[in-house]
C-alpha positions as a Python dict, from the first residue, in 0.01 Angstrom:
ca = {
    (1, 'X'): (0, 0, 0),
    (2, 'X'): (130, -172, 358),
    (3, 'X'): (372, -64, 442),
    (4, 'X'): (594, -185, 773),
    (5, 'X'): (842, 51, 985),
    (6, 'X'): (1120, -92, 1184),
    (7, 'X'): (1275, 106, 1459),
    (8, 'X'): (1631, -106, 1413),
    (9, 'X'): (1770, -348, 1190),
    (10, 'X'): (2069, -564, 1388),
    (11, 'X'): (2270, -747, 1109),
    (12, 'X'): (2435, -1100, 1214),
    (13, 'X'): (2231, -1320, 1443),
    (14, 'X'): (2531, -1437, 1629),
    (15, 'X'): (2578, -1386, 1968),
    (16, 'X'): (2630, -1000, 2022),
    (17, 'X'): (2374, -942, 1763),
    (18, 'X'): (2097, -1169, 1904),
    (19, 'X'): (2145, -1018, 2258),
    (20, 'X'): (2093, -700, 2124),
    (21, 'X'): (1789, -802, 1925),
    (22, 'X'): (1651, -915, 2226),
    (23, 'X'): (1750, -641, 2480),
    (24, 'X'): (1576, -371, 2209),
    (25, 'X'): (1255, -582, 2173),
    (26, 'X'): (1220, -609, 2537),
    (27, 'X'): (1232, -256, 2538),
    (28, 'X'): (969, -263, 2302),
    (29, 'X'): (1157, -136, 1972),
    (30, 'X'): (1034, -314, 1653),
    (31, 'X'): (1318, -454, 1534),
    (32, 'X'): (1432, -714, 1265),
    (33, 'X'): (1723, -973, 1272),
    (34, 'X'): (1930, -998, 904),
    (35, 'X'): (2195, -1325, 913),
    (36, 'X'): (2324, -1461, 572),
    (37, 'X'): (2276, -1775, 713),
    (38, 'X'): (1935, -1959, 824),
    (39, 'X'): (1972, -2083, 1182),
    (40, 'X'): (2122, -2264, 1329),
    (41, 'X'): (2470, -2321, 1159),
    (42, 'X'): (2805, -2360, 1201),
    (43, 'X'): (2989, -2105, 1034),
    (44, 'X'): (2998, -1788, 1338),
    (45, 'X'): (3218, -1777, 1608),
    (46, 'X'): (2920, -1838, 1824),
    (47, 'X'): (2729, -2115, 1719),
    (48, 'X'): (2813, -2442, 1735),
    (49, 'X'): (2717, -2747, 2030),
    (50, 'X'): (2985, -2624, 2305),
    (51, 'X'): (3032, -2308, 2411),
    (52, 'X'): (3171, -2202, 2766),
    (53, 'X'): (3074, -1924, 3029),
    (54, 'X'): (3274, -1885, 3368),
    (55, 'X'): (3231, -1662, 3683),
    (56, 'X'): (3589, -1683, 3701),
    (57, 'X'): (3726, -1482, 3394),
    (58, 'X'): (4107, -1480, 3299),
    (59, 'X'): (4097, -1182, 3082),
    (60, 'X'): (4001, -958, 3425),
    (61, 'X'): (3780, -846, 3657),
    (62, 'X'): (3600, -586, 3464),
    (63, 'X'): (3433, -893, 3253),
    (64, 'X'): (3290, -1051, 3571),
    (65, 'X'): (2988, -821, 3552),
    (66, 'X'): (2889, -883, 3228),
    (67, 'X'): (2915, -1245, 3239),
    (68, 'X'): (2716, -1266, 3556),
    (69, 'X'): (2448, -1058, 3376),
    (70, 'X'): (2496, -1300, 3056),
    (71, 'X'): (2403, -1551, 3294),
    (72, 'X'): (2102, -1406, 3417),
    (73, 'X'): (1978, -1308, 3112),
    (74, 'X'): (2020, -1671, 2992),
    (75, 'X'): (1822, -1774, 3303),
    (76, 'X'): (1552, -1540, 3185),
    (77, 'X'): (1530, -1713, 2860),
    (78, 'X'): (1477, -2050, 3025),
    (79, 'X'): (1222, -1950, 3272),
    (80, 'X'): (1034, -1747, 2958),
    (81, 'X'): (1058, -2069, 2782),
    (82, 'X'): (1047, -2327, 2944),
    (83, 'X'): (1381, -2478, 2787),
    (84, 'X'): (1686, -2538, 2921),
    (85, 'X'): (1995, -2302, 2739),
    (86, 'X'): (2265, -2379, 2968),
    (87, 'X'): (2444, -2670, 3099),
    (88, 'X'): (2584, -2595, 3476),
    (89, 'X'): (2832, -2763, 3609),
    (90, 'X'): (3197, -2723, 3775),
    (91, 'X'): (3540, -2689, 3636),
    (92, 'X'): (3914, -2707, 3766),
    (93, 'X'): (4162, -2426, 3694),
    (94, 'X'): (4535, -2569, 3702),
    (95, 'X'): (4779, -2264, 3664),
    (96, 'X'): (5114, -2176, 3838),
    (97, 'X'): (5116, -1922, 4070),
    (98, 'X'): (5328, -1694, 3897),
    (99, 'X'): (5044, -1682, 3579),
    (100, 'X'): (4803, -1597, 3837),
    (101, 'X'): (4996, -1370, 4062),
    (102, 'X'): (5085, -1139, 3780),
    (103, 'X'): (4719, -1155, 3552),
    (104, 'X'): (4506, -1057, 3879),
    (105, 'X'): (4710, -768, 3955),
}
């Protein structure tokens, strides 16, 4: 009988899930991915053609790490595989200086 032995089982292959797939078979855990869905499709909050990542993060401060490290992670992924994941470019912020004033503090 073969049998096989998994050291973690991550269950929805959107974003959050996928990252941690990854992060556990880098640190060489045997792991296996479970979606409902095959791949690529449009019905998770993370899928989809447009998707947006910013250095300069509303919500706060504390998020800037982890989207810098998103970011480097994603650059990872290109260089591993020779594919390009990300779209870079620029963007405007418009906002009074009352909604920033208050948010940052």
């Amino acid at each position: 009988m073969d049998t096989h032995s998994i050291d973690f089982a991550v269950i929805g292959l959107g974003a959050l899930g996928t990252a941690t797939l990854y992060q556990l078979a880098k640190l060489g855990a045997k792991v296996v991915g479970i979606d409902r869905y095959l791949p690529p499709h449009p019905f998770g909050s993370s899928h989809g053609r447009a998707r947006v990542t910013r250095n300069a993060v509303g919500e706060g401060s504390a998020y800037v790490p982890l989207v810098r490290r998103s970011q480097e992670i994603l650059g990872e992924l290109e260089r591993s595989f020779n594919v390009d994941l990300m779209e870079r470019s620029g963007t405007l912020i418009m906002a009074s200086v009352h909604y920033w004033d208050t948010e940052l503090r």
